[in-house]
C-alpha positions in Angstrom: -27.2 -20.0 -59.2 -25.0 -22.2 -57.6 -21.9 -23.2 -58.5 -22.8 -26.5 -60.0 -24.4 -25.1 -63.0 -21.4 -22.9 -63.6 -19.5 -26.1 -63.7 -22.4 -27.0 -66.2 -22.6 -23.8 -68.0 -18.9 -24.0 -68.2 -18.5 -27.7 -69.7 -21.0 -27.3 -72.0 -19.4 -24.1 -73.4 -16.7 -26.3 -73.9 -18.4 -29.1 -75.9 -20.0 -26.3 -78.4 -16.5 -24.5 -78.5 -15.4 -27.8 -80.2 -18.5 -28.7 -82.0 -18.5 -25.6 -84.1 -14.2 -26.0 -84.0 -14.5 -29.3 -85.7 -17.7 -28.4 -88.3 -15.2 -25.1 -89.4 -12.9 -28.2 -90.9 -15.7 -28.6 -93.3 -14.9 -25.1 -95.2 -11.2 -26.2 -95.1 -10.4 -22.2 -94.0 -7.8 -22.1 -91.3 -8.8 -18.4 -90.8 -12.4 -19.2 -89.9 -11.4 -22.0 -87.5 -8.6 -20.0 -86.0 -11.1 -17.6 -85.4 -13.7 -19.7 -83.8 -10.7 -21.0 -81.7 -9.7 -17.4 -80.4 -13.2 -16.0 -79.8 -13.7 -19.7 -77.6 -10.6 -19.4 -75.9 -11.3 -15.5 -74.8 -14.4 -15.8 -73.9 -14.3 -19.2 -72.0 -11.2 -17.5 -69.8 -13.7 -14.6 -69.5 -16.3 -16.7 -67.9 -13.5 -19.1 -66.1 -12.4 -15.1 -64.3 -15.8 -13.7 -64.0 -17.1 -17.2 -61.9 -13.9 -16.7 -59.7 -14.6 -13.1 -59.2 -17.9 -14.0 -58.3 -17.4 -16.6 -56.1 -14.5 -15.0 -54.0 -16.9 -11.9 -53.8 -20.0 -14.1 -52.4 -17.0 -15.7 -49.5 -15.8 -12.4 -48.3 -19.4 -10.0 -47.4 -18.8 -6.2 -47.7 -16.5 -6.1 -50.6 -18.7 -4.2 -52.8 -15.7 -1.7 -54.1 -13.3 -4.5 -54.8 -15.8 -6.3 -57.1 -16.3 -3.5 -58.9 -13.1 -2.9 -59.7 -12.5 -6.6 -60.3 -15.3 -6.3 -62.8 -14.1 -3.0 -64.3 -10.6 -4.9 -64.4 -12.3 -8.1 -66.2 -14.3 -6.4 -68.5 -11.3 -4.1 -70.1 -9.6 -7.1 -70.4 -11.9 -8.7 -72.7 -12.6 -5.4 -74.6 -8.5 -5.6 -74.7 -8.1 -8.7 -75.7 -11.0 -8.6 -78.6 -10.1 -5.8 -80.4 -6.0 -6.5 -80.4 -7.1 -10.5 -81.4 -9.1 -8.5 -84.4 -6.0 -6.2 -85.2 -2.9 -8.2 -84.8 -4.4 -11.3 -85.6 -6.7 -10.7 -89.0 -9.2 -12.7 -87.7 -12.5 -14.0 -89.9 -15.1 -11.5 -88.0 -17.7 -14.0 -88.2 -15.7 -16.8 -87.0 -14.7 -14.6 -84.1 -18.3 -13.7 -83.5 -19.6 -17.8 -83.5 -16.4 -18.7 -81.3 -18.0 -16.1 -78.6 -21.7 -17.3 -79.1 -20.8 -20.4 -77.6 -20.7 -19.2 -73.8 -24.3 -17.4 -75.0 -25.2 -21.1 -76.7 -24.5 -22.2 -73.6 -26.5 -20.3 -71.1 -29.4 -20.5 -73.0 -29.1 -24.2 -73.0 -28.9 -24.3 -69.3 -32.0 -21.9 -69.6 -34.0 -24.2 -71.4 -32.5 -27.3 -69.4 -34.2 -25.5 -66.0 -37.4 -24.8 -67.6 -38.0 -28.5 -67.8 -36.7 -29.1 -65.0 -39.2 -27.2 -62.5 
């Protein structure tokens, strides 16, 4: 995958995030939409640090031990930051859980987008 369609991937994340940020207004709930915001903004910094990872891993060859631990490092961060954004921050579960659908929205879009394509 090259790192055009991450760009894509990434930008499109980014139109969803707000599309389902601004069709939350419709229920009036600050809860939900503060939720959908949270679970966006975790997981679209999760994929912003997994592409860098990724990329800086593909530039330097033999670094198989630091990209695991960069991984390892990544992913506890986002377990982390999920579960204290539940605690501290009485977030609507379901909001949470659409807000980090979006990145998933997303890669299924780009999916279907190279199906056509070949």
């Amino acid at each position: 995958m090259k790192e055009a369609d991450l760009n894509w991937i990434e930008k499109l994340n980014g139109v969803v995030g707000g599309a389902f940020l601004i069709g939350s207004l419709y229920w009036t709930s600050w809860k939900l939409s503060l939720s959908i915001l949270i679970g966006f903004l975790i997981i679209a910094a999760n994929f912003w640090f997994l592409k860098r990872i990724i990329s800086s891993a593909f530039q330097r060859q033999g670094v198989k031990l630091k990209l695991a631990a960069a991984l390892g490092i990544k992913y506890l961060l986002l377990f982390v930051s999920v579960g204290l954004a539940i605690i501290y921050f009485d977030l609507h579960v379901v909001g949470l859980l659409v807000g980090i659908s979006t990145l998933v929205i997303s890669i299924m879009a780009f999916a279907i987008k190279q199906s056509f394509l070949v």
